[in-house]
N, CA, C and O of each residue as an XYZ file, in Angstrom:
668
protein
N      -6.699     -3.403      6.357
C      -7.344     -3.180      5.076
C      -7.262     -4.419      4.203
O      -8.233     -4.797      3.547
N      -6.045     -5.074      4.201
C      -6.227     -6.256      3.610
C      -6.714     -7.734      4.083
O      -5.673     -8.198      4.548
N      -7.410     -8.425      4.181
C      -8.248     -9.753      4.086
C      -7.034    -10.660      4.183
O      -5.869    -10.345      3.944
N      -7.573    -12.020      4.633
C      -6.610    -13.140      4.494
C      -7.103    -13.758      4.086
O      -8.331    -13.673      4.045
N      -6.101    -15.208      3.288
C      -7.508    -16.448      3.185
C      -7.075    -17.165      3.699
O      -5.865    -16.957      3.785
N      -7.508    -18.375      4.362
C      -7.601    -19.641      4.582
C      -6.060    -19.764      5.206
O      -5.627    -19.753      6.359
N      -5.336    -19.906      3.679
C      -3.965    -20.148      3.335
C      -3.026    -19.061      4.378
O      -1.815    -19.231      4.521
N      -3.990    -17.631      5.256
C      -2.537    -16.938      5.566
C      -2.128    -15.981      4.109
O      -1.439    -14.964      4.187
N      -2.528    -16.363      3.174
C      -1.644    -15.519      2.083
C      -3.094    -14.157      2.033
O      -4.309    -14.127      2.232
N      -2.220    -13.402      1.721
C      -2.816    -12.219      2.004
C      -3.475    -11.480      0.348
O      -2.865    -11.530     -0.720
N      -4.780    -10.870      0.564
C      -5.704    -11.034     -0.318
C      -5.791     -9.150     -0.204
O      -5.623     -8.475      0.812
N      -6.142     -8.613     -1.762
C      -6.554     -6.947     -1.913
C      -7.779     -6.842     -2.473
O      -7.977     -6.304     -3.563
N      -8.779     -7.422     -1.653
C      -9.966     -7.393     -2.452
C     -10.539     -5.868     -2.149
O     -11.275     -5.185     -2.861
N      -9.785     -5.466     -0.469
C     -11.050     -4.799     -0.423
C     -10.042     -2.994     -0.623
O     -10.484     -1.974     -0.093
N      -8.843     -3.003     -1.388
C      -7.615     -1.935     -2.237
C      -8.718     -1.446     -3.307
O      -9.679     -1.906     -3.925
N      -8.028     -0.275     -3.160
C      -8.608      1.289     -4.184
C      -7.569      0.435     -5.639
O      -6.735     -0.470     -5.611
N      -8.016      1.079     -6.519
C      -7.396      1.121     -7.874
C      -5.882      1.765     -7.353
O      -4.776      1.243     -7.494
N      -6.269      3.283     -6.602
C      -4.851      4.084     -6.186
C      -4.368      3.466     -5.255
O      -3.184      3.793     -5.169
N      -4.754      2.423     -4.167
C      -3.719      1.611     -3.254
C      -3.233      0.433     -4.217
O      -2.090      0.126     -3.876
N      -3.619     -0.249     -5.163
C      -3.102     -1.006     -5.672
C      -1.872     -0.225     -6.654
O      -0.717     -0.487     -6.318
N      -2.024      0.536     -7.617
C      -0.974      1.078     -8.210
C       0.217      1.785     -7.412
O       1.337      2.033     -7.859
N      -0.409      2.127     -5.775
C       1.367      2.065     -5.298
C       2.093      0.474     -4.728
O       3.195      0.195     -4.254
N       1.077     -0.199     -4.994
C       2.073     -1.767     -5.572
C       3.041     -1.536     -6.359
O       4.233     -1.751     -6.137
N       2.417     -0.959     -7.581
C       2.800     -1.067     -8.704
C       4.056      0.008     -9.031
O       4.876      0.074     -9.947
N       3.850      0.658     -8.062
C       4.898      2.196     -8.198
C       5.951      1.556     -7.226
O       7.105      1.876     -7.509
N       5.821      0.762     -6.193
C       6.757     -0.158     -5.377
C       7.825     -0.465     -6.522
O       8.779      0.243     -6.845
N       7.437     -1.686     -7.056
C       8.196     -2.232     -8.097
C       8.912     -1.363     -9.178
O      10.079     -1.594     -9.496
N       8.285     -0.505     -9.651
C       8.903      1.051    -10.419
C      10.603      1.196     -9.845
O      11.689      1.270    -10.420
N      10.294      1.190     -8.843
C      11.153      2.451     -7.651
C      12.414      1.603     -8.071
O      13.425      1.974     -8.669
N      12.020      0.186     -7.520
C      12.975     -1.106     -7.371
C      13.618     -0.971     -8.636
O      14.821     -0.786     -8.816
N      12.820     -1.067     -9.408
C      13.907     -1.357    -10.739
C      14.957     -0.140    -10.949
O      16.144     -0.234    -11.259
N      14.280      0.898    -10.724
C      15.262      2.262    -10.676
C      16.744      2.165    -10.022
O      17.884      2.331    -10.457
N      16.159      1.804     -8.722
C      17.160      1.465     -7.813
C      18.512      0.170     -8.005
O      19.696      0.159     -7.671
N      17.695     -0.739     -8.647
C      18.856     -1.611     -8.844
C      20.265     -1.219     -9.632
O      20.216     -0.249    -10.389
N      21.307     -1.817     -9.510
C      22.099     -1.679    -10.808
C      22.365     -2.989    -11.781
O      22.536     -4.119    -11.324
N      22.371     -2.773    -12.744
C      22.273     -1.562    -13.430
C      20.718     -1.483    -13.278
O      19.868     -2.358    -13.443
N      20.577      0.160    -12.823
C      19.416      0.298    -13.323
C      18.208      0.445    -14.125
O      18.551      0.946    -15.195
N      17.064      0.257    -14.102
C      16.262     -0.264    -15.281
C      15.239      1.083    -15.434
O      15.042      1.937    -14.569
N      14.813      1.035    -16.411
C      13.370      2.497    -16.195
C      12.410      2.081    -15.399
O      12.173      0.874    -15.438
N      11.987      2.530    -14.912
C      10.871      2.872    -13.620
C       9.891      2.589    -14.449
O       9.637      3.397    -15.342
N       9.141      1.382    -14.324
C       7.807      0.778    -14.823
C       7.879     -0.773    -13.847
O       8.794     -1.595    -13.801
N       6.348     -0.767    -13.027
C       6.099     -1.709    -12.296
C       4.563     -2.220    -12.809
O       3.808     -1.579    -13.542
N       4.307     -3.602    -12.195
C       3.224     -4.186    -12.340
C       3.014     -5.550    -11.506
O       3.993     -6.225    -11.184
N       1.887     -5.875    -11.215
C       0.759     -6.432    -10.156
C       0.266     -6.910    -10.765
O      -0.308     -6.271    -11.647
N       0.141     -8.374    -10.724
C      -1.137     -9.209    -11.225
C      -1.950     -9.644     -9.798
O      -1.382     -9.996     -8.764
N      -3.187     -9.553     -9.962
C      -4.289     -9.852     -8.781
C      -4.760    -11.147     -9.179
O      -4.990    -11.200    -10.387
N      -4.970    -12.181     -8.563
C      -6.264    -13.176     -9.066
C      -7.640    -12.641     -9.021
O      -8.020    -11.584     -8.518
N      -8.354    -13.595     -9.660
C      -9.272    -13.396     -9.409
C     -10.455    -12.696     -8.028
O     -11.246    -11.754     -8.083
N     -10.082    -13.729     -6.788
C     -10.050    -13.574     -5.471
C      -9.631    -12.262     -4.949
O     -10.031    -11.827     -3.869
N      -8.530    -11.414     -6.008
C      -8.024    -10.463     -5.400
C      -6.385    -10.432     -4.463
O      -5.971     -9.457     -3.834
N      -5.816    -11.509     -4.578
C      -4.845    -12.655     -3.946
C      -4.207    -11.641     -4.660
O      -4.977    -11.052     -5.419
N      -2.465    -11.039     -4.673
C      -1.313    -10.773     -5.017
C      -1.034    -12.400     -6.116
O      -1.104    -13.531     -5.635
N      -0.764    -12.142     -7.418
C      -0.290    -13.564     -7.480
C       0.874    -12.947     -8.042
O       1.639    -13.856     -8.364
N       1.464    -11.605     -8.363
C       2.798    -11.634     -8.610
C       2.793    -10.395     -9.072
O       1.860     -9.984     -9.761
N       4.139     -9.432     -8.655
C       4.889     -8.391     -9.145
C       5.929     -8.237     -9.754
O       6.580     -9.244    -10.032
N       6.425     -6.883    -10.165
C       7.853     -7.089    -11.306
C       7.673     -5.654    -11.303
O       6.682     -4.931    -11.200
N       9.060     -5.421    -11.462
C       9.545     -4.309    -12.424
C      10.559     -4.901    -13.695
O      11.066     -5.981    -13.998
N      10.529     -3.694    -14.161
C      11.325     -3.709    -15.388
C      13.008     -4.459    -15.109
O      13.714     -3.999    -14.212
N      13.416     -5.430    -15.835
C      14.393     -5.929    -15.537
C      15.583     -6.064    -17.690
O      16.341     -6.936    -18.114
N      15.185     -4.996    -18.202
C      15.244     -5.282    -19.563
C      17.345     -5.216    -19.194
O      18.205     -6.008    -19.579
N      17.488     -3.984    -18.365
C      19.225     -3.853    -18.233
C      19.961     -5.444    -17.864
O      20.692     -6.204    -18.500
N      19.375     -5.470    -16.580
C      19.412     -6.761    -15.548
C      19.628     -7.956    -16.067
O      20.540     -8.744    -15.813
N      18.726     -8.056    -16.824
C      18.785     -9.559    -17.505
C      19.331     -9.682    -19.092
O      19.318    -10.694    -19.793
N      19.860     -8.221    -19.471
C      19.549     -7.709    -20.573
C      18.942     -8.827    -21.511
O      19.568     -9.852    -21.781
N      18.025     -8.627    -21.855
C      16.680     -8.808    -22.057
C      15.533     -8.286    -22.978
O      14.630     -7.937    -22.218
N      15.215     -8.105    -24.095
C      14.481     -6.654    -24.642
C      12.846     -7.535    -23.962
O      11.701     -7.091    -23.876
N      13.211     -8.401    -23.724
C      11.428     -8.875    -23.325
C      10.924     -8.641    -21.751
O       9.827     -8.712    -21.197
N      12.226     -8.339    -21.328
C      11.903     -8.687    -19.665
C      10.931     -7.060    -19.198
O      11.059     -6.256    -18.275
N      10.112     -7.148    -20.214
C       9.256     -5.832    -19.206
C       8.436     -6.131    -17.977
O       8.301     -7.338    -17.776
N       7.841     -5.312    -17.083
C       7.319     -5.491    -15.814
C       6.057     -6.449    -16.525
O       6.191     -7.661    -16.355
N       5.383     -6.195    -16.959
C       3.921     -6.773    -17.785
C       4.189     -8.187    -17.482
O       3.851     -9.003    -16.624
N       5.251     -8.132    -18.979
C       5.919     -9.651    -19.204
C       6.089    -10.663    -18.287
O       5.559    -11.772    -18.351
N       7.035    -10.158    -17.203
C       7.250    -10.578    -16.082
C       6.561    -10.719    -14.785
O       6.927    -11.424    -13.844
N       5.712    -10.103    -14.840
C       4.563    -10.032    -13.738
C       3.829    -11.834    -14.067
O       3.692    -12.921    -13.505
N       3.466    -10.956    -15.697
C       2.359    -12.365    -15.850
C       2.887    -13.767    -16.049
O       2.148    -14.718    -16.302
N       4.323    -13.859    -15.911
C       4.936    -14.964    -16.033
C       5.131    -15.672    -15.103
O       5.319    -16.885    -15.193
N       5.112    -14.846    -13.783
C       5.163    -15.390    -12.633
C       3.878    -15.639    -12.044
O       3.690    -16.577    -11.269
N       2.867    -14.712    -12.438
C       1.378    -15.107    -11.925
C       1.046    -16.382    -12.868
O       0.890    -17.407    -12.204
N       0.902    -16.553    -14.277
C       1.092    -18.149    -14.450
C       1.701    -19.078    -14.021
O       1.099    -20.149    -13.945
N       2.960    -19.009    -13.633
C       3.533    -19.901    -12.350
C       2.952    -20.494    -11.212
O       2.873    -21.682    -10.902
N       2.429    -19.142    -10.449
C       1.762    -19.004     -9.348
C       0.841    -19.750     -9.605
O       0.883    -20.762     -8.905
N      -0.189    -19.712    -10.468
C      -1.481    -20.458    -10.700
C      -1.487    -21.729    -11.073
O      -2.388    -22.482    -10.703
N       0.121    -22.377    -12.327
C      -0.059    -23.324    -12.892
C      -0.676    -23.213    -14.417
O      -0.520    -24.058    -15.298
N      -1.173    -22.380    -14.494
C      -2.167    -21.938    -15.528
C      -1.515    -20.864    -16.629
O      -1.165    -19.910    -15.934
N      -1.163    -20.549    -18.139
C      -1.437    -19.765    -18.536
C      -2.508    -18.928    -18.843
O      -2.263    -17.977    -19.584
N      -3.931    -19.117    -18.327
C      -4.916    -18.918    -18.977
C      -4.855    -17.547    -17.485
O      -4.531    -18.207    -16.498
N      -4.979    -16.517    -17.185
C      -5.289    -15.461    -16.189
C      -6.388    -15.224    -16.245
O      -6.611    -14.190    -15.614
N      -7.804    -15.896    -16.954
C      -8.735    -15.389    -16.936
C      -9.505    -14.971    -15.256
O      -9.462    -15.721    -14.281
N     -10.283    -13.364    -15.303
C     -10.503    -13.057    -14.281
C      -9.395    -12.047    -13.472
O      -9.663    -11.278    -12.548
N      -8.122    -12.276    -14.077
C      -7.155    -12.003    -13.113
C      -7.005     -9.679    -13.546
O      -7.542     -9.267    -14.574
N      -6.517     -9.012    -12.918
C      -6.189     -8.039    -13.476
C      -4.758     -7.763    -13.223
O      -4.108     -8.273    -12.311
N      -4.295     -6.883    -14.133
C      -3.243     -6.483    -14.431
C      -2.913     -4.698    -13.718
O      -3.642     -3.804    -14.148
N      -1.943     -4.376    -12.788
C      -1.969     -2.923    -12.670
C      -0.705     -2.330    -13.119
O       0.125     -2.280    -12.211
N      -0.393     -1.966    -14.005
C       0.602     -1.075    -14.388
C       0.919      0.624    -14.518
O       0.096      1.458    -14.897
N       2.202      0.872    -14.139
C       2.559      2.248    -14.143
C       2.651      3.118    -15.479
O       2.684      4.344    -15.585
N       2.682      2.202    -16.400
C       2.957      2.855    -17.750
C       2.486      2.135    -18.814
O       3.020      1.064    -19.105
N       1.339      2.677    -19.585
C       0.674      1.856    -20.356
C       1.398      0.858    -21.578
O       2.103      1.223    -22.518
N       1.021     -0.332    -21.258
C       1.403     -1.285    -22.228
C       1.892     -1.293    -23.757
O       1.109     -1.208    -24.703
N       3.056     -1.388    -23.862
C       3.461     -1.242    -25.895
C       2.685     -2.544    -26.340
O       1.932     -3.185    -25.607
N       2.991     -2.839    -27.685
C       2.141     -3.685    -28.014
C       2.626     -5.058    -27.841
O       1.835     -6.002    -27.816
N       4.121     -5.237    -27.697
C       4.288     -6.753    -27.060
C       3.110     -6.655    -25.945
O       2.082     -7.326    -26.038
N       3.317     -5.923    -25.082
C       2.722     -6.098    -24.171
C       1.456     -6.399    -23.887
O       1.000     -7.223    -23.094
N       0.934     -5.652    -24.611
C      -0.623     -5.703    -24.860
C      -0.790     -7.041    -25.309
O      -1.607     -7.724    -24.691
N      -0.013     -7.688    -26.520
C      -0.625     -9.098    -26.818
C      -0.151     -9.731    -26.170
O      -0.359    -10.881    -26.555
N       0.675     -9.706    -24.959
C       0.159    -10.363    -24.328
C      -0.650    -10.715    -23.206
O      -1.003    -11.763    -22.664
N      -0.822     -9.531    -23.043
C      -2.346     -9.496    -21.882
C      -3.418     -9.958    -22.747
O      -4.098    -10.846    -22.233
N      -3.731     -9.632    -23.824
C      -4.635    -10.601    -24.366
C      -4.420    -11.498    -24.828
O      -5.413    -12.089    -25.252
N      -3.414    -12.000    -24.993
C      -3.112    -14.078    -25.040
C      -3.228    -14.483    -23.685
O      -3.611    -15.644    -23.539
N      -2.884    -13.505    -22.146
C      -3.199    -14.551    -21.241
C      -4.622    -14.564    -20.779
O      -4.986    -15.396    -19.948
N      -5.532    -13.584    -21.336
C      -6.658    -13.426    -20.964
C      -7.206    -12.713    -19.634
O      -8.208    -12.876    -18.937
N      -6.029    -11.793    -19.590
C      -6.268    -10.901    -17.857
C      -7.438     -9.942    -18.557
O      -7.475     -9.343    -19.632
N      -8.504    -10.091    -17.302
C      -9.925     -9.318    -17.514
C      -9.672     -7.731    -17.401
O     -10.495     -7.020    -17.977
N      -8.788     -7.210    -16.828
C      -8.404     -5.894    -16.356
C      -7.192     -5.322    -16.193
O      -6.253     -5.719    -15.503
N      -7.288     -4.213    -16.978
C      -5.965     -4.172    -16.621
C      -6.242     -1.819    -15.844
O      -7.041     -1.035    -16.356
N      -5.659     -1.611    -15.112
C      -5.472     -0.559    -14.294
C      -4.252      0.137    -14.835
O      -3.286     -0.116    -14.115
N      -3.855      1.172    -16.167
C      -2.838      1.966    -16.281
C      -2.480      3.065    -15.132
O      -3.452      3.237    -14.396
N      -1.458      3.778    -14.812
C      -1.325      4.443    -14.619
C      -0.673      5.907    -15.593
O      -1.464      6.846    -15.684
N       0.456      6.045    -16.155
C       0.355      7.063    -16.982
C       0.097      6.461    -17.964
O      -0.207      5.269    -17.918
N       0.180      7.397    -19.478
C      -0.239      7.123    -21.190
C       1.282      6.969    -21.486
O       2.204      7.544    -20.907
N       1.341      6.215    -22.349
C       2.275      6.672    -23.580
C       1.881      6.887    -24.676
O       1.415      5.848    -25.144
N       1.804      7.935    -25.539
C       1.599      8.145    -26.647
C       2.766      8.003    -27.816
O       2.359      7.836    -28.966
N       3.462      8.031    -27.703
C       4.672      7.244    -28.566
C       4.440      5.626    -28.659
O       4.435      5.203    -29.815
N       4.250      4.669    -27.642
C       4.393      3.375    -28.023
C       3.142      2.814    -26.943
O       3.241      1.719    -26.390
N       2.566      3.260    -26.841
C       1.038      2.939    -26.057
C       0.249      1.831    -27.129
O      -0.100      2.082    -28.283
N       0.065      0.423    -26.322
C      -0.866      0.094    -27.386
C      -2.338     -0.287    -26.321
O      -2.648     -1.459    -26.534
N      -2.859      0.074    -25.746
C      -3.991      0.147    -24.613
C      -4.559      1.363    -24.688
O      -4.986      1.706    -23.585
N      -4.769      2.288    -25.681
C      -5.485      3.299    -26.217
C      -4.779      4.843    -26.678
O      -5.194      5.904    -27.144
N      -3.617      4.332    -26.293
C      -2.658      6.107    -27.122
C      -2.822      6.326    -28.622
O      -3.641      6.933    -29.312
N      -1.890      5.704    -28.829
C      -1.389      5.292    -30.133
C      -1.733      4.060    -31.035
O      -1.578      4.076    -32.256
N      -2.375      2.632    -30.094
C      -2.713      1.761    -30.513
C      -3.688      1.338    -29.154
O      -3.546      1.900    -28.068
N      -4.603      0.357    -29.378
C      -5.595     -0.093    -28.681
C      -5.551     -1.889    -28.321
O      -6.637     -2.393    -28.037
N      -4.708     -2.510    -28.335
C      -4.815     -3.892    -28.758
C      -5.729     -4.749    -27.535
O      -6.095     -5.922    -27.465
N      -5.880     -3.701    -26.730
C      -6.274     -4.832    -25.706
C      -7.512     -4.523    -25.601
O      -8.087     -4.988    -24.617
N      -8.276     -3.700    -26.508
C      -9.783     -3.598    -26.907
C     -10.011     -3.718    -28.406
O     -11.109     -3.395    -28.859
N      -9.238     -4.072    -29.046
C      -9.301     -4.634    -30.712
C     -10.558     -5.782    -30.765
O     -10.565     -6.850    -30.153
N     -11.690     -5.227    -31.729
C     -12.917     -5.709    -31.538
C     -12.202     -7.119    -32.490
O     -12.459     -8.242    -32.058
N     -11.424     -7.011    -33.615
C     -11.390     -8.157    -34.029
C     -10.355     -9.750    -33.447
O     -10.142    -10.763    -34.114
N      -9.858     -9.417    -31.908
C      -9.116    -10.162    -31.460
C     -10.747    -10.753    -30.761
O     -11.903    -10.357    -30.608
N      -9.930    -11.881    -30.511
C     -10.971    -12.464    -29.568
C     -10.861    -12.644    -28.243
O     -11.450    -13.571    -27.687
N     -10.135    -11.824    -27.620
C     -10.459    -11.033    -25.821
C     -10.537     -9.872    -25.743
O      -9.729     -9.198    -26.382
N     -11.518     -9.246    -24.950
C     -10.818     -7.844    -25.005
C     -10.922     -7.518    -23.437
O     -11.523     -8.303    -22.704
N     -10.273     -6.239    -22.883
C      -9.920     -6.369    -21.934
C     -10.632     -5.159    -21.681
O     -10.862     -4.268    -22.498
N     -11.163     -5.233    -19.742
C     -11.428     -3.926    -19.421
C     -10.139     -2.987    -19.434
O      -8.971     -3.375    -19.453
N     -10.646     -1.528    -19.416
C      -9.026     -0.832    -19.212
C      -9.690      0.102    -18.308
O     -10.918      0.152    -18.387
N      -8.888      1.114    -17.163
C      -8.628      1.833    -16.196
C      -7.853      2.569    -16.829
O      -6.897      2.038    -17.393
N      -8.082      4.272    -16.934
C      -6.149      4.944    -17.036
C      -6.284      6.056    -16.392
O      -7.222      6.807    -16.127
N      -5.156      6.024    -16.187
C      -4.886      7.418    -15.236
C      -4.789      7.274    -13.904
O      -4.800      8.335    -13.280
N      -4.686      6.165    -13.201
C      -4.783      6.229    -11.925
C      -3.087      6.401    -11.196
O      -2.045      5.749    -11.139
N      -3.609      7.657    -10.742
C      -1.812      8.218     -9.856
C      -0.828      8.376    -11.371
O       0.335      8.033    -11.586
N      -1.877      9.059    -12.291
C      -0.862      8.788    -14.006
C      -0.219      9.929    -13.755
O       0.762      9.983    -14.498
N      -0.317     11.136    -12.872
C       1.044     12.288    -12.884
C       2.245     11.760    -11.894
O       3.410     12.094    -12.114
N       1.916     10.983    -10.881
C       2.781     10.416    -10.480
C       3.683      8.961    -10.833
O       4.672      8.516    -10.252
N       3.052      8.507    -11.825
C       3.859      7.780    -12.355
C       4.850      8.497    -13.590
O       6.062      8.380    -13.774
N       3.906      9.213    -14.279
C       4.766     10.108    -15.151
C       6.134     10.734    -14.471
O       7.306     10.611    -14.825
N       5.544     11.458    -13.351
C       6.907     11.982    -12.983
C       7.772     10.729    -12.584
O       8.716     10.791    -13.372
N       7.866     10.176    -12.184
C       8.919      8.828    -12.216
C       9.699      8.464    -12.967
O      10.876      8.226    -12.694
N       9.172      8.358    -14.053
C       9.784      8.145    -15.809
C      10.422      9.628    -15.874
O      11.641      9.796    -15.816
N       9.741     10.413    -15.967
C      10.328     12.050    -16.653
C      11.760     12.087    -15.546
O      12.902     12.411    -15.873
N      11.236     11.606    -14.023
C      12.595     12.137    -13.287
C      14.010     10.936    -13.405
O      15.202     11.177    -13.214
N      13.380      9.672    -13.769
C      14.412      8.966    -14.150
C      15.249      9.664    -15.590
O      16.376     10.158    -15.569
N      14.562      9.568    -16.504
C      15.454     10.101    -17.763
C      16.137     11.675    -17.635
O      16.994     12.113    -18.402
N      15.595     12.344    -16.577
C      16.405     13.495    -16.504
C      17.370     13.376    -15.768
O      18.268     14.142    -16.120
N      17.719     12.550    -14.575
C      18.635     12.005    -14.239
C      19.935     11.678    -14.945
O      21.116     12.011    -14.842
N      19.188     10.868    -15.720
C      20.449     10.199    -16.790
C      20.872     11.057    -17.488
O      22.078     10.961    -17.713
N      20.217     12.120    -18.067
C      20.899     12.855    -19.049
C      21.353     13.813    -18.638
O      21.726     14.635    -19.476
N      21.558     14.199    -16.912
C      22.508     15.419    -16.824
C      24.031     14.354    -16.119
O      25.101     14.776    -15.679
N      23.619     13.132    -16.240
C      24.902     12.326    -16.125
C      26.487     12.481    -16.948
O      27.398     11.696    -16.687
């Protein structure tokens, strides 16, 4: 199912929205799993091409960190990857919709897409509670996707925090 290029490095051009977000639920799991463990939120940056240019989960315990979200970290390493801060073209797939750090910065790096999987309505800024990454007066705005595999990412989050609290 997946393509190669040239390079051997392996390309998702021709991945569902729902095969790409269990990328993204990959990385979730991981962060769960580590210790200390982190909340279950993952993310995938694609190039343009469709190329993997980088994943993450949540590493906020890990590194303690309040910035180190999957988003954050995804796109920090896909600018790496590229050389480039600029992601234009590139999309973004996440398990849990973007707060608003987050959001600005998907629109400071200029990722064309981004693929949610569940909502947050408490700190959602990609259309819950706030919208930033379609704010007509910024000057990018981003396609958005939601809901894809969003009960199964939900349950992820819901079964992590119930975890903890019969701890």
């Amino acid at each position: 199912m997946t393509d190669s290029l040239d390079d051997g490095a392996p390309t998702h051009e021709a991945l569902t929205d729902d095969e790409l977000m269990g990328l993204a639920i990959a990385e979730a799991r991981a962060a769960a799993d580590r210790e200390p463990a982190d909340v279950p939120i993952g993310a995938v940056v694609l190039g343009a091409d469709g190329q993997v240019l980088a994943a993450a989960g949540n590493r906020r315990e890990a590194d303690e960190d309040p910035t180190a979200h999957a988003e954050i970290l995804a796109l920090r390493a896909a600018a790496r990857a590229t050389g480039r801060w600029n992601l234009t073209g590139a999309t973004l797939v996440v398990t849990l919709e973007p707060c608003t750090m987050c959001a600005g910065a998907i629109v400071l790096s200029r990722i064309r897409r981004v693929v949610v999987g569940a909502m947050d309505p408490k700190a959602g800024a990609a259309g819950s509670l706030y919208d930033l990454v379609r704010e007509p007066r910024l000057n990018h705005r981003v396609e958005l996707t939601t809901g894809v595999r969003g009960e199964e990412c939900g349950d992820l989050l819901r079964d992590f925090f119930r975890a903890r609290r019969t701890r």
